[in-house]
C-alpha positions in Angstrom: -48.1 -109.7 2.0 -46.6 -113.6 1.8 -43.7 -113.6 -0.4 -41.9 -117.2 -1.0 -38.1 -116.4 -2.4 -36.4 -118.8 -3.9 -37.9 -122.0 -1.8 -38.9 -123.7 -4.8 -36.5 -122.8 -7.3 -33.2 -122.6 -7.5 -33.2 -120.0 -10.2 -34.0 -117.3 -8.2 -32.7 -114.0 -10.3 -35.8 -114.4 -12.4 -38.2 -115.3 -9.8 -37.0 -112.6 -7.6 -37.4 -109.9 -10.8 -41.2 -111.2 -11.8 -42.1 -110.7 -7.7 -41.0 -107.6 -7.5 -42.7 -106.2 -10.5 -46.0 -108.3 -9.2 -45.8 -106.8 -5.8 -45.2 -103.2 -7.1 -48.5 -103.8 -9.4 -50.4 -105.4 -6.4 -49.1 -102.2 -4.2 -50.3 -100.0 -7.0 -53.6 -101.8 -7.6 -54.3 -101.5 -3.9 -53.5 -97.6 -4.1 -56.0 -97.0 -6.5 -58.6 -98.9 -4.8 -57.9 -97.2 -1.6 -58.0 -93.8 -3.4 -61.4 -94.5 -5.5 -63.3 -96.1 -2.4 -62.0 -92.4 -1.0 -62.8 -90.2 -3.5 -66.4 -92.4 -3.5 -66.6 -91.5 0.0 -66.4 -87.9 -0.5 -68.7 -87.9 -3.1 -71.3 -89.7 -1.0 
């Protein structure tokens, strides 16, 4: 996961905030693929 803090802009509080809720959906999003390609596996 590439993660650019604060390289660009010098506000940084509000950057840093919005990345960390993106990453915890992108985490989330990746946890229910991985558990619906496994539960498709068992079903198979």
């Amino acid at each position: 996961m590439a993660r650019f803090r604060g390289s660009s802009h010098p506000d940084t509080g509000m950057k840093d905030e919005m990345e960390i809720v993106t990453d915890a959906i992108i985490l989330l999003l990746i946890e229910g693929v991985a558990k619906l390609s496994l539960i498709g596996l068992c079903l198979d």
